[in-house]
C-alpha positions in Angstrom: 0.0 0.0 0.0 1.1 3.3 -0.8 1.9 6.1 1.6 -0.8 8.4 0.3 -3.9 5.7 0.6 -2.6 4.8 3.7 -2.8 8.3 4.7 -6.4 8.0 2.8 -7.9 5.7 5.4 -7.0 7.5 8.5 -10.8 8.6 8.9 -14.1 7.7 7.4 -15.8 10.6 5.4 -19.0 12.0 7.3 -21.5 9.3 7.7 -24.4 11.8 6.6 -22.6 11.7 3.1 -23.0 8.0 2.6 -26.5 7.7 3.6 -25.5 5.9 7.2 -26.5 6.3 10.9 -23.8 4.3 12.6 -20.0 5.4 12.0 -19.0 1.6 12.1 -20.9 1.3 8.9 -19.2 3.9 7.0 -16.4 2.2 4.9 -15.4 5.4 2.8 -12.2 6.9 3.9 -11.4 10.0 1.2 -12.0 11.0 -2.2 -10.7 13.2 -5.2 -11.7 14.5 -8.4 -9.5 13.0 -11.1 -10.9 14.9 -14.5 -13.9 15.2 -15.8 -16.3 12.6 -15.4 -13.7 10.3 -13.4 -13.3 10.0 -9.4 -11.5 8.2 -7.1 -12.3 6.9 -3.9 -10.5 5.3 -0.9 -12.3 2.7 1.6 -10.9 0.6 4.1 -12.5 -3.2 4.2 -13.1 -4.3 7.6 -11.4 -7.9 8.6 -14.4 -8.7 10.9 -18.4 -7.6 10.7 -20.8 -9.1 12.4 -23.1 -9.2 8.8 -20.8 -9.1 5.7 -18.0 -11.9 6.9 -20.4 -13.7 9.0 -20.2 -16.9 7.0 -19.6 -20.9 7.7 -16.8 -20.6 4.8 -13.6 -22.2 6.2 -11.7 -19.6 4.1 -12.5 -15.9 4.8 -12.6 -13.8 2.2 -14.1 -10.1 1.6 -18.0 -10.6 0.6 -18.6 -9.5 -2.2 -22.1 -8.1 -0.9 -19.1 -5.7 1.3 -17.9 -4.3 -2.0 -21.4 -3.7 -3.2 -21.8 -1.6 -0.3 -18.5 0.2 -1.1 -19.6 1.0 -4.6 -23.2 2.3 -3.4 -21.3 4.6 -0.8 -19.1 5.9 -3.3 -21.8 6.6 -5.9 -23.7 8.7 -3.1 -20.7 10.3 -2.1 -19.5 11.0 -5.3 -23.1 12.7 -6.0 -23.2 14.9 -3.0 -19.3 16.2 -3.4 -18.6 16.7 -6.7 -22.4 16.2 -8.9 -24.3 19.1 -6.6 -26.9 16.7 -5.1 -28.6 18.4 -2.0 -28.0 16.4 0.8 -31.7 16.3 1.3 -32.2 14.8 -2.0 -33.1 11.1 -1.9 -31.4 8.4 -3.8 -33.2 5.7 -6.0 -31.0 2.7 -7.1 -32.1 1.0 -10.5 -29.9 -1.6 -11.6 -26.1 -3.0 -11.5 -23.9 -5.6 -12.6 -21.1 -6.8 -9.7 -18.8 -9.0 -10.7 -15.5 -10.3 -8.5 -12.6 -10.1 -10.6 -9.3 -11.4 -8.7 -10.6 -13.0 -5.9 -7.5 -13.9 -4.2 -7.0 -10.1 -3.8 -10.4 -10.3 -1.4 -8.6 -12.7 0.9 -8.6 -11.6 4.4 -5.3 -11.1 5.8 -3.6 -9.7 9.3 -5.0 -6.4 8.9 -7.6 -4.6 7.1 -7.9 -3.9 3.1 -7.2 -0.3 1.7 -9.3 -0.3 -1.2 -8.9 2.4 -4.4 -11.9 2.8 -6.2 -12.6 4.2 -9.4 -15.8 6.0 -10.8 -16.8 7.0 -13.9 -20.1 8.8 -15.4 -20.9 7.2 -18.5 -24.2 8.1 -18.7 -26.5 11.1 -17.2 -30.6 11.1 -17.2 -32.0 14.6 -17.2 -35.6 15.8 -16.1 -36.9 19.4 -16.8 -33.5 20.3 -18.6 -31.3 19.1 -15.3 -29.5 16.5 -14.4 -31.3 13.8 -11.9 -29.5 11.3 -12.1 -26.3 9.0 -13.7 -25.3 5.8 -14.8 -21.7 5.0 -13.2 -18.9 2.0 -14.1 -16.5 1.9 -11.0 -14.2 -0.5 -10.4 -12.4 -2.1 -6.8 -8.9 -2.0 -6.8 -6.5 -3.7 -3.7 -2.1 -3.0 -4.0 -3.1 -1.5 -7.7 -4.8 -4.9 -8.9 -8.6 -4.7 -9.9 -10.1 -7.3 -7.7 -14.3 -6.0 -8.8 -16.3 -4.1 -11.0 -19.2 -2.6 -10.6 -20.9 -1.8 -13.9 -23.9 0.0 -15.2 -24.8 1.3 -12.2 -28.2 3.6 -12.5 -28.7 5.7 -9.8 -31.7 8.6 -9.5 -32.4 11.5 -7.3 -35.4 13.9 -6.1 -36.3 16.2 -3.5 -37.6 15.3 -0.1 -41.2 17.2 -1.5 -40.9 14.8 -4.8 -39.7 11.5 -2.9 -42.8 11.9 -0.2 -45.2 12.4 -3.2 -44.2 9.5 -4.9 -43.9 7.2 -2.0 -47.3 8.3 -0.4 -49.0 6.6 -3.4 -46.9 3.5 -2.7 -47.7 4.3 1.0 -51.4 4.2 0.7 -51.4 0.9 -1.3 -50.8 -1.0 1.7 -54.1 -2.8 3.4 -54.5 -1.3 7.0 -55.3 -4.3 8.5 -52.1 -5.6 7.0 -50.7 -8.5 9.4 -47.6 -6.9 11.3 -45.7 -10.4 11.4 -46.4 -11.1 7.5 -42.9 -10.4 7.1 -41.6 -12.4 10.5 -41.9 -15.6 9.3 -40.2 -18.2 11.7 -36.7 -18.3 10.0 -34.7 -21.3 8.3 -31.4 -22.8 10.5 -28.7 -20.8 9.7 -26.6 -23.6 7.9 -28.7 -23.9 5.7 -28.1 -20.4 4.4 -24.4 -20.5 5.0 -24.8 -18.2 8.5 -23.6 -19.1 12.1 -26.0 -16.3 13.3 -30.4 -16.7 13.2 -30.3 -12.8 13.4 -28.5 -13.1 10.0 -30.7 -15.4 8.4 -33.5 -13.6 6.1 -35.6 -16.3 4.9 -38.3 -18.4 6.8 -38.3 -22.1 7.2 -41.7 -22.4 5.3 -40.2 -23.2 1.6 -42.4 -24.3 -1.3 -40.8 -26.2 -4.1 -42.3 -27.4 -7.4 -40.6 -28.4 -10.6 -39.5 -25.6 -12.0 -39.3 -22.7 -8.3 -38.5 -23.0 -5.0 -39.8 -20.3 -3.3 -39.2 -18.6 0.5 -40.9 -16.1 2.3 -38.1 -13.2 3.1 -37.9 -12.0 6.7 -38.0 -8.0 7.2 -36.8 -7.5 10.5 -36.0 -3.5 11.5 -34.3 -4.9 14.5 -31.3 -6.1 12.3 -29.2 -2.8 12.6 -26.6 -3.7 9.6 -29.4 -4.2 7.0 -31.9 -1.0 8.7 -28.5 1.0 9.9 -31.1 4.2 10.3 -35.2 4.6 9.3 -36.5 3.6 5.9 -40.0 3.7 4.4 -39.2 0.7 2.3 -37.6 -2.7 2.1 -33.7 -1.5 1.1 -31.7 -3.2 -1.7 -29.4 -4.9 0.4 -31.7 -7.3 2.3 -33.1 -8.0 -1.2 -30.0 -9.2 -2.3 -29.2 -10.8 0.3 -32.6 -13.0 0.4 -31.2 -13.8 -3.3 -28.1 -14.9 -2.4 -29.7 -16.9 1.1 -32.7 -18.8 -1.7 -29.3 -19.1 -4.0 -27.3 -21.2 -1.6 -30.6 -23.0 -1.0 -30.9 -24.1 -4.0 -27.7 -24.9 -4.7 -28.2 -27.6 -1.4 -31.3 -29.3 -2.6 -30.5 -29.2 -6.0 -26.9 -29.3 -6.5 -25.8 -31.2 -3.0 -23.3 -28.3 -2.8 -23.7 -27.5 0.7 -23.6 -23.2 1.4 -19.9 -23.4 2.9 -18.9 -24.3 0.0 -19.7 -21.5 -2.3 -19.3 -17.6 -2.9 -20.9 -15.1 -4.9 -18.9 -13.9 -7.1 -21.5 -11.7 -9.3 -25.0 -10.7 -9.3 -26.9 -8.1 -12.2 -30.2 -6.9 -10.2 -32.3 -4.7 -11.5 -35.0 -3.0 -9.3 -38.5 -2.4 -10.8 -40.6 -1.6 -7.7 -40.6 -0.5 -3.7 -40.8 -3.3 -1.3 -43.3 -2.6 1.0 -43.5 -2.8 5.0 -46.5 -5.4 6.3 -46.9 -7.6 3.2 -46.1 -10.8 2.3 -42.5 -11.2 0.4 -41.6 -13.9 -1.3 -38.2 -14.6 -3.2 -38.6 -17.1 -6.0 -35.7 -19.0 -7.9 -36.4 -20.3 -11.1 -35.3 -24.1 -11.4 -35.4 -24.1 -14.8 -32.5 -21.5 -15.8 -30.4 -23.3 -12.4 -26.9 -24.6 -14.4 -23.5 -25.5 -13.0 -20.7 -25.8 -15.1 -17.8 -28.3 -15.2 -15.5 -25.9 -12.9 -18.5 -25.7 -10.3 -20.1 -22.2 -11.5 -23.0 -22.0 -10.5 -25.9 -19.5 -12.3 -28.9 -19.0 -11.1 -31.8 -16.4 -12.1 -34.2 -15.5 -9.5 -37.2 -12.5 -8.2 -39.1 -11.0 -5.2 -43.0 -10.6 -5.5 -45.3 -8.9 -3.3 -48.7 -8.9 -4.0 -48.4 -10.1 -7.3 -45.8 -8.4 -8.9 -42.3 -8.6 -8.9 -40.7 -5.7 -7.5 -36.8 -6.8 -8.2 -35.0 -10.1 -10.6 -31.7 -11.1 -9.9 -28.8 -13.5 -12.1 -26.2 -14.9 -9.3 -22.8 -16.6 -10.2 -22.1 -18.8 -7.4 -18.3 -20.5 -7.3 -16.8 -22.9 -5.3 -14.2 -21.8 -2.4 -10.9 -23.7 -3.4 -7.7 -21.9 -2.7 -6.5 -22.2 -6.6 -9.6 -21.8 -9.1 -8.4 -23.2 -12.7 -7.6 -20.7 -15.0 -10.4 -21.6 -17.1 -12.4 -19.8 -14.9 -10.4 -16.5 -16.0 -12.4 -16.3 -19.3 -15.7 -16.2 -16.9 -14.3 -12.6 -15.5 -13.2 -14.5 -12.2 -10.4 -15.9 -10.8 
């Protein structure tokens, strides 16, 4: 590591400018304007979390779920220094593709990761004449080597005034005599998700499988203080992903007979099409029939969350085994 990142991660940047209650959440530690549309971040990666690298893996490695969060703290902070966004403004999250790229970079070692990351603007949307949002590619970097990218990453923003507007509609679609517990469902045993930790666990024991879907009620819990770090009027992205990567592993079990500690994620293109709601059924479906594995052990998967009848996000997941050495035919996949 260099003298100047290590400088770099000294502090955190202010927690208000990456959207996060708790300073132990903030992973950010600087950033710069490089030229026009092209910034640079710093982040430190912690060694130990009690969500991110709470895993039954026998190797530890960075979670790539971690360096999701990294990107989408960079992309806010990135917005409010350098792209004039009000720190009022609220932040909508569209779509991404995360892929791992060197994964022996994310292997955790005797002291924390100083991360570079790299963000470009590749795209801007424009409402009434002004800019509202972008479309960013950013990329992870560890001792100068690009260990993931983040592509196509389509953010939006909005006032407070517009935000309320539009979520009151949203809001209002709820039932009022909505069933408080319809999204604490009695939860599945952590092994079976690849936790050592129920709080951790985000889908409930009641699974339905047919042919071509299993499908798994997710649990919303607001006492789980990494996913719900501070209030929100909706379900957030992350414990959506997370209930993809938790039905993933599932799968992967009953299907595959590869057990959860035997896998990571290692990429994941989600695309968000509607607000999860608070007091409805949730229910995040894989679908059986596009399930392959490969003869190095990838694993794909595609997958969606429905409330109410409609789907409200779809997921693709690359699953991979945890070996110390993956063959290098695995390169041409994007991961090694």
């Amino acid at each position: 590591m260099s003298e100047a990142l290590a400088i770099r991660c000294e502090n955190t940047v202010p927690r208000s400018m990456v959207h996060r209650a708790a300073v132990s959440e903030v992973f950010l530690t600087a950033a710069e304007f490089v030229k026009e549309g092209h910034f640079r971040c710093t982040a430190q990666l912690p060694r130990t979390h009690s969500y991110f690298s709470e895993h039954t893996h026998r190797a530890a490695h960075y979670d790539m779920l971690l360096l999701l969060e990294v990107f989408r703290q960079a992309s806010i902070y990135i917005s409010h220094a350098f792209l004039d966004v009000s720190a009022q403004d609220k932040f909508i999250y569209l779509d991404s593709v995360t892929r791992v790229i060197e994964r022996r970079l994310l292997v955790v070692g005797d002291r924390p990761a100083s991360a570079e990351i790299d963000v470009y603007v590749v795209d801007e949307y424009l409402r009434h004449g002004e800019r509202s949002g972008v479309t960013l590619n950013m990329s992870l970097s560890i001792n100068g080597e690009v260990a993931a990218r983040h592509e196509r990453m389509s953010i939006r923003w909005m006032s407070t005034a517009a935000w309320n507007k539009m979520r009151a509609r949203g809001l209002a679609a709820i039932p009022a005599d909505a069933d408080p517990l319809a999204q604490l469902p009695a939860p599945l045993s952590p092994a079976a998700v690849g936790r050592h930790w129920l709080n951790n666990v985000v889908l409930g024991h009641d699974l339905e499988q047919g042919a071509e879907s299993l499908v798994a009620p997710l649990i919303v819990d607001l006492n789980n203080p990494a996913i719900f770090d501070h209030p929100l009027d909706h379900i957030p992205g992350m414990l959506l992903l997370e209930g993809f990567r938790q039905v993933a592993l599932v799968v992967a079990d009953r299907q595959l007979q590869t057990g959860p500690e035997q896998l990571l994620l290692s990429s994941c293109h989600v695309v968000f099409t509607r607000f999860g709601e608070f007091g409805l059924p949730t229910r995040v479906r894989a679908d059986l029939n596009r399930l392959a594995r490969d003869e190095h052990g990838r694993i794909t998967l595609a997958l969606d969350v429905e409330q109410g009848g409609a789907v409200i996000a779809t997921a693709e997941l690359e699953l991979l085994p945890v070996v110390a050495n993956p063959p290098l035919a695995l390169v041409a996949g994007g991961v090694r």
